[in-house]
C-alpha positions, 0 to 999 in steps of 0.5 A: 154700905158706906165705908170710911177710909182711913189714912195714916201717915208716918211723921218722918215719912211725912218730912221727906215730902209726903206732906203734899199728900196729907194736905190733898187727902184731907180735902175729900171728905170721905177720907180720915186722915192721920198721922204718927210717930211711926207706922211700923212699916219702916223698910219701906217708909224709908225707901218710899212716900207711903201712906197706910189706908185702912191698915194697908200700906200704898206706896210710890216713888214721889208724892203725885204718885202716891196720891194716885195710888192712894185714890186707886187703891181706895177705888180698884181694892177697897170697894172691890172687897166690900 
């Protein structure tokens, strides 16, 4: 079964240096990427770089975190319930 992962992200959390993390996301091909006016996660958009995955919040301290994050959430929980 093929699934296809979808990653959204929050403008503003995009400002604050997550957009390194967009631009390496839309890459793979295997990945939508997206982006909004807001995610309504917003506790924590604040406080860290955050990327939703098919509906999920993934968050890290710093854009190379969160990049890693994002593949190991996709590998380790995604695949896992499938």
């Amino acid at each position: 079964m093929i699934m296809t992962v979808k990653v959204n992200f929050c403008v503003k959390n995009l400002a604050k240096g997550t957009e390194k993390v967009k631009e390496e996301l839309e890459k793979d091909p295997d990945i939508e990427v997206s982006e909004y006016g807001c995610t309504s996660f917003c506790g924590i958009c604040r406080q860290y770089h955050v990327a939703i995955v098919n509906g999920r919040p993934v968050i890290a301290d710093t854009p190379n975190e969160l990049i890693e994050a994002v593949y190991d959430y996709i590998d380790n929980e995604l695949f896992d319930e499938s």
